[in-house]
C-alpha positions, 0 to 999 in steps of 0.5 A: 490498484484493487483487483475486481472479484471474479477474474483470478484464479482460485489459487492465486486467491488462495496463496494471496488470503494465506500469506496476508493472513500470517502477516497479519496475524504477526501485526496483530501479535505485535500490536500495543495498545498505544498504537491502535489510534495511529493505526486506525488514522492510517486506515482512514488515511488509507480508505479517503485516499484510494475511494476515489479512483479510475477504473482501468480493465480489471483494475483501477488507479488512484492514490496509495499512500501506501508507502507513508503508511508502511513508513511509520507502521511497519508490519503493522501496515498490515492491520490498517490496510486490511481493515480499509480494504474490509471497509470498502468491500463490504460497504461500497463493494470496492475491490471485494472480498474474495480479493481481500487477501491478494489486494492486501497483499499487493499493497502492504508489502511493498508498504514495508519499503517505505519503512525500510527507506525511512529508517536509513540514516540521513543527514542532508536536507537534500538528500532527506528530501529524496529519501521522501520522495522515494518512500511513497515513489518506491512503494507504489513502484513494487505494488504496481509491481506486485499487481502485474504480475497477479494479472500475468499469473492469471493467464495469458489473456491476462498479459495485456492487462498486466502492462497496462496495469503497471504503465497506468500507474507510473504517473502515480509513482511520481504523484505519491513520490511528491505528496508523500515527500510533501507530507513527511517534511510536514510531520518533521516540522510538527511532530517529529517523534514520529518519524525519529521513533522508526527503527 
């Protein structure tokens, strides 16, 4: 779900470094000190998941857990998606560095979805189940969202690219909704404070 460098606009660029910053900077204020570990395991999470991907146009599909991610870290989803997306532009030269910003962006604020989704207060097995599903589902779902409408606001030669973009990723929409929902009941069973600690 990365944009490449050198195919959006300045501005777009501009706007996307300008608002990831701010939130950013406010995960960052937020921080504890007994969160940096939790964080750096998401990052992690974050950087393994996404490094193998399939190129499509100026884009590429692959895992997110994003929705996990911003389940249990809230704003501090921010941080941890930030210091991956960091690792992979200046290591491997995935996505870049001109496009931290908007990637950023494009990925962690639909993470704050799945912390919303998950602190709603479910009683059933079932319906806790789809709750799950929804946090990675949903997630995915509005950062596709997200990416398409970056591509649509390039240009017009970029509204093409911008459907494709958004089609390509509704099977992964589906695959987090499952591994995500998978993953949670998982963290139920064997840690569950770290799902009763959300709020």
């Amino acid at each position: 779900m990365h944009i490449s460098e050198g195919v959006l606009k300045p501005e777009i660029l501009i706007g996307g470094a300008v608002i990831s910053f701010a939130f950013t900077a406010y995960a960052l204020k937020k921080l504890k000190n007994e969160d940096i570990p939790l964080v750096a395991v998401f990052s992690a999470l974050f950087f393994l998941a996404s490094f193998i991907h399939v190129p499509v146009g100026p884009v590429s599909i692959h895992l997110i857990l994003n929705g996990i991610i911003g389940g249990i870290l809230g704003v501090r989803a921010f941080i941890s998606i930030f210091i991956a997306l960091l690792l992979q532009g200046v290591l491997f030269g995935y996505g870049g560095i001109s496009t931290l910003g908007i990637n950023t962006l494009n990925l962690a604020l639909p993470a704050l979805i799945g912390w919303y989704i998950l602190s709603l207060h479910v009683n059933s097995v079932s319906l806790k189940k789809v709750q799950y599903f929804l946090v990675g589902f949903m997630s995915v779902a509005v950062s596709a969202l997200f990416l398409s409408i970056t591509l649509a606001l390039n240009g017009e030669s970029f509204l093409n690219a911008s459907k494709v973009a958004f089609l390509a990723h509704i099977p992964v929409m589906f695959i987090e909704g499952v591994i995500t929902m998978f993953a949670l009941i998982f963290l139920n069973r064997v840690y569950p404070q770290i799902l009763k600690s959300i709020k």
